[in-house]
N, CA, C and O atoms as a Tripos MOL2 file, in Angstrom:
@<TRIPOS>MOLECULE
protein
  252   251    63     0     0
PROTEIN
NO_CHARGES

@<TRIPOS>ATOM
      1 N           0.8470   -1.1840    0.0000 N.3       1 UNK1
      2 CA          0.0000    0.0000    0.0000 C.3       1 UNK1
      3 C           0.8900    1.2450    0.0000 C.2       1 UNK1
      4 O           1.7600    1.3510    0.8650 O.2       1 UNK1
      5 N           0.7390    2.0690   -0.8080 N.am      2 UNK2
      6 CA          1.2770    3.4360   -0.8540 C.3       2 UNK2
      7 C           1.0400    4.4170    0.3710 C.2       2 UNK2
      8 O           0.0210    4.3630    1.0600 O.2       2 UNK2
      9 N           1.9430    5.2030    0.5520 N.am      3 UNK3
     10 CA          1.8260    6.3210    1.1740 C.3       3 UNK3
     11 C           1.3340    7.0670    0.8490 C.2       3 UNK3
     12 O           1.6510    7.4090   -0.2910 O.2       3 UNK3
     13 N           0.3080    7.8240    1.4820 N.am      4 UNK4
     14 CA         -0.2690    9.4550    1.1950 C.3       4 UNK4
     15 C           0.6090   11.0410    1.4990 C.2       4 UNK4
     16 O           1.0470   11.3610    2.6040 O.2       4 UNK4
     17 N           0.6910   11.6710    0.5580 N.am      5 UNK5
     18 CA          1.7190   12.7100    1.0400 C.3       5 UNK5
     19 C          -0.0720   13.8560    1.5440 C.2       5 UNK5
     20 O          -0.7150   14.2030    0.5530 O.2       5 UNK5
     21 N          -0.4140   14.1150    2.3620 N.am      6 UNK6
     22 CA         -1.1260   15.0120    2.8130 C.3       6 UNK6
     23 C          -0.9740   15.9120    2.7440 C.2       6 UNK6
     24 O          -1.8860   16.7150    2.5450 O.2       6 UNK6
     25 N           0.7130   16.3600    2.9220 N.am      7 UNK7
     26 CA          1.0850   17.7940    3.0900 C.3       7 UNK7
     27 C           0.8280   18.3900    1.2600 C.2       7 UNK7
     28 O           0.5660   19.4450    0.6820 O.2       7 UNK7
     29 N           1.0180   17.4020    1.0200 N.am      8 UNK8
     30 CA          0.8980   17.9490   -0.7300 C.3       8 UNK8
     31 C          -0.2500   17.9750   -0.9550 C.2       8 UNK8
     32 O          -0.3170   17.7660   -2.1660 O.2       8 UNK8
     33 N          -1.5240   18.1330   -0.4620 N.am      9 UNK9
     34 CA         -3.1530   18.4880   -0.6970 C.3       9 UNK9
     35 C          -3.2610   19.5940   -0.0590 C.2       9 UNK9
     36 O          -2.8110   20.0430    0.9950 O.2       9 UNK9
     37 N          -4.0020   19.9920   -0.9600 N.am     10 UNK10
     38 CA         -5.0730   21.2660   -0.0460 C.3      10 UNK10
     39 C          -5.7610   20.9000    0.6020 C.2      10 UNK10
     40 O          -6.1880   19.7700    0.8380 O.2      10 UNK10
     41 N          -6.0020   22.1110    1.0760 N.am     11 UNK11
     42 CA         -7.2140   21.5110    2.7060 C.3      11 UNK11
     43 C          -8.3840   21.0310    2.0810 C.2      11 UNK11
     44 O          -9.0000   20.0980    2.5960 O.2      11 UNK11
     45 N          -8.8620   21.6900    0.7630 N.am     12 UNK12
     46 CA         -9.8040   20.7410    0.3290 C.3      12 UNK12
     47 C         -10.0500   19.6050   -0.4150 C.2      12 UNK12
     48 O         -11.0690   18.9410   -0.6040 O.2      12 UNK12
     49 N          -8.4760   19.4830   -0.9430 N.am     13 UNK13
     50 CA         -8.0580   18.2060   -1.3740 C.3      13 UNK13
     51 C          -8.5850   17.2980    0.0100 C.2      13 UNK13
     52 O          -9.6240   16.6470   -0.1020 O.2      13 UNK13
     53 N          -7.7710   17.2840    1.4040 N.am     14 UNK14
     54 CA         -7.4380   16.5670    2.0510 C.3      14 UNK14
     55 C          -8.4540   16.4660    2.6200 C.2      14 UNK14
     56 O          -8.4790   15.3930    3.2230 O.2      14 UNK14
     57 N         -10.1740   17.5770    2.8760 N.am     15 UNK15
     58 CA        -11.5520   17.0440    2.8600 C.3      15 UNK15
     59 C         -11.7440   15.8230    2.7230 C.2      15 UNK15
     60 O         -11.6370   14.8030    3.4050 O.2      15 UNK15
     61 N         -12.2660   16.3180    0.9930 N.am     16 UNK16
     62 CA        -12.4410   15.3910    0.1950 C.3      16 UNK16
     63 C         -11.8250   13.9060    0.6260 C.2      16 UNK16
     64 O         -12.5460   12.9560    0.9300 O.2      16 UNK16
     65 N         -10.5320   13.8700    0.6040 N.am     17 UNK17
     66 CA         -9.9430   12.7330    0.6330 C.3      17 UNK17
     67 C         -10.1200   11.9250    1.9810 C.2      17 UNK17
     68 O         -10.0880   10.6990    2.0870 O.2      17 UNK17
     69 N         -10.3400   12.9740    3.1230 N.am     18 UNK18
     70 CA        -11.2240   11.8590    4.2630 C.3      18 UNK18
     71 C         -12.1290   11.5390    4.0610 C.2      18 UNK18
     72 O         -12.3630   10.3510    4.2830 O.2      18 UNK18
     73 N         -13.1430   12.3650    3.5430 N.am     19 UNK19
     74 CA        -14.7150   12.0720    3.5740 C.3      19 UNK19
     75 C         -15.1780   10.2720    2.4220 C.2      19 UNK19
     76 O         -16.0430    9.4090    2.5730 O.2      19 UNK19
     77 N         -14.3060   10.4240    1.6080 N.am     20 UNK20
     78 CA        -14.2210    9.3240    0.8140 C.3      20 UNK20
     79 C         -13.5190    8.0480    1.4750 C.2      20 UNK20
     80 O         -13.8860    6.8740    1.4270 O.2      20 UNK20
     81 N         -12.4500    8.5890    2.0810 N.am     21 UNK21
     82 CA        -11.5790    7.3130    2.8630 C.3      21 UNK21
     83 C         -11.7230    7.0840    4.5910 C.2      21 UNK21
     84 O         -10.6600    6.7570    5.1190 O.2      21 UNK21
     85 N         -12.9020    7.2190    5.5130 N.am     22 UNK22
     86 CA        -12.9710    7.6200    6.8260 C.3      22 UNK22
     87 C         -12.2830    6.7710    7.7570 C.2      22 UNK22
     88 O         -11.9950    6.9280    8.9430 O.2      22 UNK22
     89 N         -12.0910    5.8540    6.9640 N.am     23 UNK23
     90 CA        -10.9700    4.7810    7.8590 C.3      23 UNK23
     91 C          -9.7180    5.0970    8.2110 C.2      23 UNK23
     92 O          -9.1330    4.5140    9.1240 O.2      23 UNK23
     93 N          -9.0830    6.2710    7.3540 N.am     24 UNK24
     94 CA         -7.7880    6.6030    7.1790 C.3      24 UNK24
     95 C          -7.5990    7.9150    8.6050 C.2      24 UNK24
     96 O          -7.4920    9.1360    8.4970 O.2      24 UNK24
     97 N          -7.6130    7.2740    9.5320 N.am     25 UNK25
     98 CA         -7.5080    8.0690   11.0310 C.3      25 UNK25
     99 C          -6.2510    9.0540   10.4030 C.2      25 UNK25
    100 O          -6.5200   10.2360   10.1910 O.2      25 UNK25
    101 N          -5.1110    8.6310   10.1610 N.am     26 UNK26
    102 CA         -3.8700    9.9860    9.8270 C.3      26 UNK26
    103 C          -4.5050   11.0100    8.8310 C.2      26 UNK26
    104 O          -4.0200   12.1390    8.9010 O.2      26 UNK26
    105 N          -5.7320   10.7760    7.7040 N.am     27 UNK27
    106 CA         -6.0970   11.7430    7.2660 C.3      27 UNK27
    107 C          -6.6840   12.7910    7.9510 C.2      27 UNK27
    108 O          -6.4240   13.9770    7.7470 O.2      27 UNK27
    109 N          -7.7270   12.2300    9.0220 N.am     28 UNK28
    110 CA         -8.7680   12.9710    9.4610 C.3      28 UNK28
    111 C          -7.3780   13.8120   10.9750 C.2      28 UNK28
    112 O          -7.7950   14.8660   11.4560 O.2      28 UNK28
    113 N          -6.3120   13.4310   11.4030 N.am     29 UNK29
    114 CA         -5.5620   13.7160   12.2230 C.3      29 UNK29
    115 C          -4.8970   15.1740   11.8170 C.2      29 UNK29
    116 O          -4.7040   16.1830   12.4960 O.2      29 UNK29
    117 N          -4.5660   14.8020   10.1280 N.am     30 UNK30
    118 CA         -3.7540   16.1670    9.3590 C.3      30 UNK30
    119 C          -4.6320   17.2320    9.1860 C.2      30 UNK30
    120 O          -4.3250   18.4180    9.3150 O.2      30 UNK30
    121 N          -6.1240   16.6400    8.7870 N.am     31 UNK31
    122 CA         -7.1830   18.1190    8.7450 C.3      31 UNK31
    123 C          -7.1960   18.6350   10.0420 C.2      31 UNK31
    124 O          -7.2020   19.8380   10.3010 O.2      31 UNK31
    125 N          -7.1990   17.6850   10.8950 N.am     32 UNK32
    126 CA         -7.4380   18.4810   12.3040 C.3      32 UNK32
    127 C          -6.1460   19.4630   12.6900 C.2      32 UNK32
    128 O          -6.2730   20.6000   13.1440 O.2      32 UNK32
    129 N          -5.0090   18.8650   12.4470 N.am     33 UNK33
    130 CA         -4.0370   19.4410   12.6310 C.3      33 UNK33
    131 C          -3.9710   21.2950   11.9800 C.2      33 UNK33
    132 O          -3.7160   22.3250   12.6040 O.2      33 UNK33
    133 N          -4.3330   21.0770   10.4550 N.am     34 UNK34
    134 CA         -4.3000   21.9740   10.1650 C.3      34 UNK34
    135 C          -5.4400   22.9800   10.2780 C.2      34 UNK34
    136 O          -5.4980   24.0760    9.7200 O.2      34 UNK34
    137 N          -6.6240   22.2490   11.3540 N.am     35 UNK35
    138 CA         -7.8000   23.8220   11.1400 C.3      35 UNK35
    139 C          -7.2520   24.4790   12.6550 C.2      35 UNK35
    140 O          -7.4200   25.6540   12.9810 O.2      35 UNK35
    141 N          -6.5120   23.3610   13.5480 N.am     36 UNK36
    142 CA         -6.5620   23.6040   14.9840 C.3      36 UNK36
    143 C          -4.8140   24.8970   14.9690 C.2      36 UNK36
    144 O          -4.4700   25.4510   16.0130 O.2      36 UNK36
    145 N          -3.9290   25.1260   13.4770 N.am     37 UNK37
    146 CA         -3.2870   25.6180   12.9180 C.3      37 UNK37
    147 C          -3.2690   27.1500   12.8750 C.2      37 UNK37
    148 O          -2.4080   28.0130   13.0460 O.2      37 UNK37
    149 N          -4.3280   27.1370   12.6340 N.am     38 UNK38
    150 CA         -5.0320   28.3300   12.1620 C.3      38 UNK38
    151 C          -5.2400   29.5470   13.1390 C.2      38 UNK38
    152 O          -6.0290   29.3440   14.0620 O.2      38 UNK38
    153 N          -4.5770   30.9180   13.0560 N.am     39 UNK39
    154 CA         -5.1100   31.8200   14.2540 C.3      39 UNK39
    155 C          -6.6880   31.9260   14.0280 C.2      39 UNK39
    156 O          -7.3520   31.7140   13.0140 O.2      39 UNK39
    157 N          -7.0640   32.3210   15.3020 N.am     40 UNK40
    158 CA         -8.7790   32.2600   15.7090 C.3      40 UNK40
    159 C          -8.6700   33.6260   15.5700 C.2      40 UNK40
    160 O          -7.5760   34.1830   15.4800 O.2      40 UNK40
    161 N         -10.0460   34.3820   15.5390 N.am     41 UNK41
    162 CA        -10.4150   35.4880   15.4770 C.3      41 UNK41
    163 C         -11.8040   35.6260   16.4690 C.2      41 UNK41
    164 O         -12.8910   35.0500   16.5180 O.2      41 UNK41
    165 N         -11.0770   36.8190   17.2960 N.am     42 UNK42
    166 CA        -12.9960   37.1290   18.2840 C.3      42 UNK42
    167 C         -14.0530   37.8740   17.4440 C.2      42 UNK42
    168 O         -13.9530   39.1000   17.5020 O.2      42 UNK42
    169 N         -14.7160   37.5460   16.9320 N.am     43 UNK43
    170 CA        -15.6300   38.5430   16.5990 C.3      43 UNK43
    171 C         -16.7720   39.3170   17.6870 C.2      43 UNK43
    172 O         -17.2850   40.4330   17.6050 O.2      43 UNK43
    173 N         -16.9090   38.3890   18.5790 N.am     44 UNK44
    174 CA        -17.6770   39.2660   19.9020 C.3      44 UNK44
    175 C         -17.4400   38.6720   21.0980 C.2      44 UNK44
    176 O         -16.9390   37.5680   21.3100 O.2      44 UNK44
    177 N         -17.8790   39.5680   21.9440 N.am     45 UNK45
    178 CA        -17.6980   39.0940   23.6120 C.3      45 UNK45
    179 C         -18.9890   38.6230   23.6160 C.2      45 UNK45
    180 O         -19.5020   38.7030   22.5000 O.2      45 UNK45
    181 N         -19.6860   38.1690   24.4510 N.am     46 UNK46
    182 CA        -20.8800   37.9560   24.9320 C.3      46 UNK46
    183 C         -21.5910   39.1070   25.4450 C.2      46 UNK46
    184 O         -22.7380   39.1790   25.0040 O.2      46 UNK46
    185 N         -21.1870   40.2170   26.4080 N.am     47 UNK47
    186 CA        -21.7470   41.1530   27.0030 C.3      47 UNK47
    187 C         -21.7450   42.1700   26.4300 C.2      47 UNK47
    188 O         -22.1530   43.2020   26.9630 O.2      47 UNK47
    189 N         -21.0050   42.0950   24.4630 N.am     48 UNK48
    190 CA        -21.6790   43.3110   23.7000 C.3      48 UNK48
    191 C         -22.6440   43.4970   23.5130 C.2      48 UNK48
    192 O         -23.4650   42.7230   23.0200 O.2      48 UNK48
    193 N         -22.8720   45.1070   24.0320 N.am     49 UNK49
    194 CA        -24.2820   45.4600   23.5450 C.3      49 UNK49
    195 C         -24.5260   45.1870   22.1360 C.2      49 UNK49
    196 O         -25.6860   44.7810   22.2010 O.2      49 UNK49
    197 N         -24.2670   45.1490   21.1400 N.am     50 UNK50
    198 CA        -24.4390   45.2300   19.4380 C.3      50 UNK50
    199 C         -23.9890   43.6170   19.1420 C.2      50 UNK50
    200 O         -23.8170   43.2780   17.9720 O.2      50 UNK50
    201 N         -23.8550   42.9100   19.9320 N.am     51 UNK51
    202 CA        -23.7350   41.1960   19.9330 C.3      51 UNK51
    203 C         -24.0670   40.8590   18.0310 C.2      51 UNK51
    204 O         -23.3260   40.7350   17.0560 O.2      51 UNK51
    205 N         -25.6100   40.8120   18.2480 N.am     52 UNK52
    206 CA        -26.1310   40.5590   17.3820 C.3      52 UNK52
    207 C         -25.9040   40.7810   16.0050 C.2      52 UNK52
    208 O         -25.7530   39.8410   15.2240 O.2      52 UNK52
    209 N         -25.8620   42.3040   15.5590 N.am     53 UNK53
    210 CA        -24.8820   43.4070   14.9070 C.3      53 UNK53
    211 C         -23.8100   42.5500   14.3020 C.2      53 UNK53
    212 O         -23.7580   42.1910   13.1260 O.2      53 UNK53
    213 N         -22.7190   42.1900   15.5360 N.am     54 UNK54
    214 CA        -21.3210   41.4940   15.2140 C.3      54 UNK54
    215 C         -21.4580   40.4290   14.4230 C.2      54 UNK54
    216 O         -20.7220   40.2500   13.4530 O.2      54 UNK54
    217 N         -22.8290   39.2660   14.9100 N.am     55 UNK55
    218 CA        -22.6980   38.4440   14.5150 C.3      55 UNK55
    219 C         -23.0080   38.1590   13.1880 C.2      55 UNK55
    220 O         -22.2480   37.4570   12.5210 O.2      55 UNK55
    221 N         -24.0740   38.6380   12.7080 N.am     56 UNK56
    222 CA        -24.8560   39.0900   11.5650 C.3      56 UNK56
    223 C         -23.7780   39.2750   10.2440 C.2      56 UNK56
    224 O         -23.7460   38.7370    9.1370 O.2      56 UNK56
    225 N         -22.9410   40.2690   10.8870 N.am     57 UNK57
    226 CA        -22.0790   41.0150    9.9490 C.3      57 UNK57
    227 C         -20.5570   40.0240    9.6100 C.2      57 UNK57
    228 O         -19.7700   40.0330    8.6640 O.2      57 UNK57
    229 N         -20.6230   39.2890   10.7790 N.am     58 UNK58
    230 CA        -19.8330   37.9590   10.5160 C.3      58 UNK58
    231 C         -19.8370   37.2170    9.6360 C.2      58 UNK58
    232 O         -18.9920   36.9440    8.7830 O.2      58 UNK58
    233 N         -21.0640   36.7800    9.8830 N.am     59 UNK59
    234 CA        -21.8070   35.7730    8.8170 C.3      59 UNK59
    235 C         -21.7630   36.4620    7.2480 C.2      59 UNK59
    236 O         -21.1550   35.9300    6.3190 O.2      59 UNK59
    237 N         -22.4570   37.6370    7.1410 N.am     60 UNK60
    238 CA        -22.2110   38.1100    5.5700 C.3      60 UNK60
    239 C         -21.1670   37.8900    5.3250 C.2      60 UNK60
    240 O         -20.9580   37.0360    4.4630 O.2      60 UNK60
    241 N         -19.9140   38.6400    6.0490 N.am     61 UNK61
    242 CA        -18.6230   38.2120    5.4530 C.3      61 UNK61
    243 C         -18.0440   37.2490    5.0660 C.2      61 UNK61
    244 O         -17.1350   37.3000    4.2370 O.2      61 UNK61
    245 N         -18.5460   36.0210    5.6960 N.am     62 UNK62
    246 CA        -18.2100   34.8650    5.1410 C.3      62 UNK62
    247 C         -18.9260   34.4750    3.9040 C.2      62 UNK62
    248 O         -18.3280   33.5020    3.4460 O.2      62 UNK62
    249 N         -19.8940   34.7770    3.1820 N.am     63 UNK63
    250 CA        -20.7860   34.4900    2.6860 C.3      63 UNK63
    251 C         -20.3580   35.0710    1.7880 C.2      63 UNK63
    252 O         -20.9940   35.1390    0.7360 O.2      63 UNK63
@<TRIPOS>BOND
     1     1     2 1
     2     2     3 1
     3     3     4 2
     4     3     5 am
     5     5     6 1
     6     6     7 1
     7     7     8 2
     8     7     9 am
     9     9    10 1
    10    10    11 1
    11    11    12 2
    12    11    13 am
    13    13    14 1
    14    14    15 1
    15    15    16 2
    16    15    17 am
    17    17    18 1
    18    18    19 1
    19    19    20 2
    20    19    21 am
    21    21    22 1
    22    22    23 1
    23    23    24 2
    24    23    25 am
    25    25    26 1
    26    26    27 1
    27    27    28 2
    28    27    29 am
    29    29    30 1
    30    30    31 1
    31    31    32 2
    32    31    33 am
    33    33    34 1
    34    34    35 1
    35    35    36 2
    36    35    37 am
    37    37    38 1
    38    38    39 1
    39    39    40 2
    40    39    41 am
    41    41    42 1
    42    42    43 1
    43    43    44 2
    44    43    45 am
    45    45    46 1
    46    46    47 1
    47    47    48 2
    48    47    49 am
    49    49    50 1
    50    50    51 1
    51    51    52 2
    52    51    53 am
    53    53    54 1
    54    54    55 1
    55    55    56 2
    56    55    57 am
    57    57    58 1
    58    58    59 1
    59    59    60 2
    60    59    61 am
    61    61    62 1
    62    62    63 1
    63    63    64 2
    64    63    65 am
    65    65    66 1
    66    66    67 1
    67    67    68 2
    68    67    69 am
    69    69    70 1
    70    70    71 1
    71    71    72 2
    72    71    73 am
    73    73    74 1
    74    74    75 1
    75    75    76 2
    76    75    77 am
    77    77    78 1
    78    78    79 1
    79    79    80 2
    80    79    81 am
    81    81    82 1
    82    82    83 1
    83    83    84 2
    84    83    85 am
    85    85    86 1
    86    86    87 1
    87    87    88 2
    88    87    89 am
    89    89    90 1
    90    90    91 1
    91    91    92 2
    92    91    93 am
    93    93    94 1
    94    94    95 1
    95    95    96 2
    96    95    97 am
    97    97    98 1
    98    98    99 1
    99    99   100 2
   100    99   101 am
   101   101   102 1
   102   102   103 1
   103   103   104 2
   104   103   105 am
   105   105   106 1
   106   106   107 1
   107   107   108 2
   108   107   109 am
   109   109   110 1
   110   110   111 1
   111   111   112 2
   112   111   113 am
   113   113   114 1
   114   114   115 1
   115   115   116 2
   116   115   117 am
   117   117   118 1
   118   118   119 1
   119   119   120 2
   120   119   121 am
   121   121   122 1
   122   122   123 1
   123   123   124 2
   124   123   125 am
   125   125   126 1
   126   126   127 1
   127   127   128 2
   128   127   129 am
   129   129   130 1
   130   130   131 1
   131   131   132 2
   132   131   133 am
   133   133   134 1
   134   134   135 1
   135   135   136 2
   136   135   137 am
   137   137   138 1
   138   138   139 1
   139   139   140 2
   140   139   141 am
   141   141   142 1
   142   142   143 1
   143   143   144 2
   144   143   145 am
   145   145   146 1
   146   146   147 1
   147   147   148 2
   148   147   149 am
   149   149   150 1
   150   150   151 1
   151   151   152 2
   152   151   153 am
   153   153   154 1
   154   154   155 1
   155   155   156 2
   156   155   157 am
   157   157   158 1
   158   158   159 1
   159   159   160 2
   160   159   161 am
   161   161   162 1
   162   162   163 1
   163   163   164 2
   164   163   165 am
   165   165   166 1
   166   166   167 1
   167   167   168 2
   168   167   169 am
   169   169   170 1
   170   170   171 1
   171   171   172 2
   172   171   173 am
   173   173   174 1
   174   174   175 1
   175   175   176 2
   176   175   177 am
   177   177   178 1
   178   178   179 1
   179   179   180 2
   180   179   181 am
   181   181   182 1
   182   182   183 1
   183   183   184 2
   184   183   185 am
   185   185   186 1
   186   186   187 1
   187   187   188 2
   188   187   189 am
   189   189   190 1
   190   190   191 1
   191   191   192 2
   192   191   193 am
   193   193   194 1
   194   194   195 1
   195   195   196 2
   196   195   197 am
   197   197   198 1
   198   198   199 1
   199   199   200 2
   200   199   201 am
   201   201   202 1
   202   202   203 1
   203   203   204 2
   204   203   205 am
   205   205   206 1
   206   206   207 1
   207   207   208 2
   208   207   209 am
   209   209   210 1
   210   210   211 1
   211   211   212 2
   212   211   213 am
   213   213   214 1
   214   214   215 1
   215   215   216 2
   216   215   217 am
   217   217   218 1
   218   218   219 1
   219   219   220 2
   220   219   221 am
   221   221   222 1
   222   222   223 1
   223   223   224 2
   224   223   225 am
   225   225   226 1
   226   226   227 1
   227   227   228 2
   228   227   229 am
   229   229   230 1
   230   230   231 1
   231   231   232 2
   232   231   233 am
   233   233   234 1
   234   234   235 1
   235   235   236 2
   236   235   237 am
   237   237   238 1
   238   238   239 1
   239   239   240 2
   240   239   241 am
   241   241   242 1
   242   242   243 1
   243   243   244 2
   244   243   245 am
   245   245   246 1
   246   246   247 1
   247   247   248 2
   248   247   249 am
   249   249   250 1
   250   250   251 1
   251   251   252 2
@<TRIPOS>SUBSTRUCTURE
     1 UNK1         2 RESIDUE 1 A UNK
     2 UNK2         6 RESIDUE 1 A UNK
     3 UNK3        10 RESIDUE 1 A UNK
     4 UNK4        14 RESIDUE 1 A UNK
     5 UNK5        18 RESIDUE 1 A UNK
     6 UNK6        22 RESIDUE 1 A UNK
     7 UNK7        26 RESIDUE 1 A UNK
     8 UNK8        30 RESIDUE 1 A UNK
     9 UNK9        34 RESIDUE 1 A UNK
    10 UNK10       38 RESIDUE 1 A UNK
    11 UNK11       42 RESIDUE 1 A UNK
    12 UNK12       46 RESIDUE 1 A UNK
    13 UNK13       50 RESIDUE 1 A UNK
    14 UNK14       54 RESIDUE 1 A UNK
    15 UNK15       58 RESIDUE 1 A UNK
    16 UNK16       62 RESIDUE 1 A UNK
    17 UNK17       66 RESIDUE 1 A UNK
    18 UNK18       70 RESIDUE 1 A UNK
    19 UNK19       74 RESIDUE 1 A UNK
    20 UNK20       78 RESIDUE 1 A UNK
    21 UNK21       82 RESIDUE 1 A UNK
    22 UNK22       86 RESIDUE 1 A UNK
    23 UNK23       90 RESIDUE 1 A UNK
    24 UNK24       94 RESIDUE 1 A UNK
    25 UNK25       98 RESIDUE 1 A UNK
    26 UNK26      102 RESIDUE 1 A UNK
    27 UNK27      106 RESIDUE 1 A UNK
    28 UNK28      110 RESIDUE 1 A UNK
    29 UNK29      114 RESIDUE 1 A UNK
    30 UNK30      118 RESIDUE 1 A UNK
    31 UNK31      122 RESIDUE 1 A UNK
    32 UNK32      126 RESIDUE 1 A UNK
    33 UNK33      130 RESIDUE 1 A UNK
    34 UNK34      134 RESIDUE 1 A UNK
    35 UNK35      138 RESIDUE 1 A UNK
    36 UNK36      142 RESIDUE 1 A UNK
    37 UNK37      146 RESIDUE 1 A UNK
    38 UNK38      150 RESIDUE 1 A UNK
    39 UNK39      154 RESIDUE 1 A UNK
    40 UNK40      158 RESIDUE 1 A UNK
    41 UNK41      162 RESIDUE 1 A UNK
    42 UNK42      166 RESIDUE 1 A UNK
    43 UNK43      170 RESIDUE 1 A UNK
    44 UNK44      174 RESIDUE 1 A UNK
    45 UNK45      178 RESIDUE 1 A UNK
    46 UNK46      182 RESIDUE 1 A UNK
    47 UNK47      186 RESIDUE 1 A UNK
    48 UNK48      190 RESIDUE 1 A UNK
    49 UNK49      194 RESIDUE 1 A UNK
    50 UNK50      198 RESIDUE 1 A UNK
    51 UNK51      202 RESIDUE 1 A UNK
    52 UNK52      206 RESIDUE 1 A UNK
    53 UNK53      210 RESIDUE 1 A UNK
    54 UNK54      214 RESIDUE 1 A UNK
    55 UNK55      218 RESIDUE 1 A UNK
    56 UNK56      222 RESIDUE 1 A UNK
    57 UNK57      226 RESIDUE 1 A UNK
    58 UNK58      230 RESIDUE 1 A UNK
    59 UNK59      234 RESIDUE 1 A UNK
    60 UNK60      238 RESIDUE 1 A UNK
    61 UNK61      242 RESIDUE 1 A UNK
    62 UNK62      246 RESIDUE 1 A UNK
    63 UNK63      250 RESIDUE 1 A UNK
């Protein structure tokens, strides 16, 4: 059986390639690796007044 180079996929290569293969625990280990990678961003506290506002405007942006 061949080796998988992971690092050589994109993150949505390397999706894909768990969602098709779910047995392959080192796949689903490298996605994790690389979302848990990633700096986080706050978009709100809880006790903003304009909470809602934040969140809203979150969401479009992603969108």
């Amino acid at each position: 059986m061949s080796q998988v180079n992971y690092d050589a996929m994109s993150d949505g290569e390397l999706k894909q390639y768990f969602l098709q293969n779910r047995q392959d625990q080192a796949a689903l280990q490298a996605y994790l690796d690389r979302l848990n990678q990633r700096p986080r961003t706050i978009i709100v506290s809880p006790g903003d007044l304009d909470f809602n506002e934040k969140i809203q405007a979150a969401i479009r942006e992603k969108l």
